[in-house]
C-alpha positions as CSV (number, residue, x, y, z in Angstrom):
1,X,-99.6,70.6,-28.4
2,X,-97.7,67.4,-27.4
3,X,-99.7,64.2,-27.2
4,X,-97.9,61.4,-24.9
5,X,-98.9,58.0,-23.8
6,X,-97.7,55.6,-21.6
7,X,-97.7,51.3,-22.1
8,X,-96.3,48.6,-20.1
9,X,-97.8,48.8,-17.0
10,X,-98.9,45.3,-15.2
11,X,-99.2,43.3,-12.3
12,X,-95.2,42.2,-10.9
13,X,-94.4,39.7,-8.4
14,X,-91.5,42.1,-5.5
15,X,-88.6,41.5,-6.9
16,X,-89.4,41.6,-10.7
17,X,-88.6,43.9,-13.6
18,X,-91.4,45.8,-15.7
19,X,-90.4,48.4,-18.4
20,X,-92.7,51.4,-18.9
21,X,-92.9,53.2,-22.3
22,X,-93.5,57.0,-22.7
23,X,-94.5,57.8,-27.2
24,X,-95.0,61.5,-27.7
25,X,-96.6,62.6,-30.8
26,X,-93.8,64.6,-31.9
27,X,-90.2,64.8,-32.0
28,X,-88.6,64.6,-27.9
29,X,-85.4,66.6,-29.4
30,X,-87.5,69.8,-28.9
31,X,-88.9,68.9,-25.1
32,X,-87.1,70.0,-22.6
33,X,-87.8,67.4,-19.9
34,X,-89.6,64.1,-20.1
35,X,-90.3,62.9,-16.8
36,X,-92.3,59.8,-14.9
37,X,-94.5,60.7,-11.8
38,X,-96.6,57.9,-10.0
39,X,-99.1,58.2,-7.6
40,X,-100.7,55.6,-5.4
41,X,-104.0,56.4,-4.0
42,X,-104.6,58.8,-1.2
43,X,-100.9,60.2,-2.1
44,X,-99.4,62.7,-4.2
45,X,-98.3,62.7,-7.4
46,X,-94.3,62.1,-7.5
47,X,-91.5,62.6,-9.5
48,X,-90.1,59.5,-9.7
49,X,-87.5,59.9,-13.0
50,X,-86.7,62.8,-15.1
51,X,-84.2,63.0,-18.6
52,X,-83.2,66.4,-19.8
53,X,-82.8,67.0,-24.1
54,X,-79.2,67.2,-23.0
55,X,-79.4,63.3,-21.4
56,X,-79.1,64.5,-17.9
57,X,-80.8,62.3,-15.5
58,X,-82.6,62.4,-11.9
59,X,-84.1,59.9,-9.6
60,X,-85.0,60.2,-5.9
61,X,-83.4,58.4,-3.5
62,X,-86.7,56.4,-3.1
63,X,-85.5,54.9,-6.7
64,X,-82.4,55.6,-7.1
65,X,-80.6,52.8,-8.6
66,X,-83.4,50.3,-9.2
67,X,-85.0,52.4,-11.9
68,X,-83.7,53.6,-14.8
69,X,-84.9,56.6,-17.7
70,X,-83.7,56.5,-21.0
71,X,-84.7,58.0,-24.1
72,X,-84.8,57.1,-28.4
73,X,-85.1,60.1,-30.1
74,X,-85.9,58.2,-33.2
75,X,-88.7,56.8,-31.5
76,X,-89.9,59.6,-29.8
77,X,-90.5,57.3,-26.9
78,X,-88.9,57.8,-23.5
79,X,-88.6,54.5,-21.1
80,X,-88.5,53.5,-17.2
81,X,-87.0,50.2,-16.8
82,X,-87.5,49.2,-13.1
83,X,-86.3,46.6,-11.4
84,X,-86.5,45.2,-7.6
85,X,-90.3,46.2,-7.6
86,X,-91.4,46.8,-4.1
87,X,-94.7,46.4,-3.4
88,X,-94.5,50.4,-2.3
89,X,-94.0,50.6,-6.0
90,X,-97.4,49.8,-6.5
91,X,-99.0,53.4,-8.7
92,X,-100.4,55.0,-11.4
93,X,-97.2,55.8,-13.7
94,X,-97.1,59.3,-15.5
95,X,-95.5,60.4,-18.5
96,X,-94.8,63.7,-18.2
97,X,-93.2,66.4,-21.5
98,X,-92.4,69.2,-19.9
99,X,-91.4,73.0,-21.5
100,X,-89.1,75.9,-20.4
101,X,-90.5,78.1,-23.3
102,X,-93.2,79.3,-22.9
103,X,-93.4,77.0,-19.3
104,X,-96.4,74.1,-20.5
105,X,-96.7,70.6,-20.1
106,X,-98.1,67.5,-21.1
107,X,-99.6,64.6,-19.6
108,X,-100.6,61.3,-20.1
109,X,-103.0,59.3,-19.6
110,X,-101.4,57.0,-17.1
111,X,-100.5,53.2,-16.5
112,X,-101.0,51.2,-13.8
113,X,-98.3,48.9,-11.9
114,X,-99.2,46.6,-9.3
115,X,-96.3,45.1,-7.3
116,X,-97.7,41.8,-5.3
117,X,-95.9,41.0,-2.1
């Protein structure tokens, strides 16, 4: 069992910066993904930013290039810095520790960002 849980969250002016953090209860080395999914109400869940064990990134294009995932192993904490904040950012942010063997994962409890237009 793999506890994680997400901080940072808060309300952003468009335009602004807010860093999420992601601290499992254990040691990341052994997960095989950690990932961020958001969801705004009446949508669904997305993947918005993955990091393999290996350091191997993935963003959508919805993303791409205005958020960033990044891990410290000695932490055990896995981050999301985003930057130009759209006000279509505006969700509840995921962290997400994700198995290959056996196939399990583990979520958080969530964090909220609000991006004000």
């Amino acid at each position: 069992q793999v506890q994680v849980a997400e901080s940072g969250g808060g309300l952003v002016q468009a335009g602004g910066s807010l860093r999420l953090s992601c601290a499992a209860s254990g040691s990341i080395l052994s997960i095989n993904n950690m990932r961020w999914f958001r969801q705004a109400p009446g949508n669904q869940r997305e993947l918005v930013a993955s990091i393999s064990s290996s350091g191997n990134t993935y963003y959508p294009n919805s993303v791409k290039g205005r958020f960033t995932i990044s891990r410290d192993n000695a932490k055990n904490t896995v981050y999301l810095q985003m930057s130009s904040l759209k006000p279509e950012d505006t969700a509840v942010y995921y962290c997400n520790a994700e198995f290959y063997q056996p196939a399990r994962s583990y979520w958080g409890q969530g964090t909220q960002v609000t991006v004000s237009s």
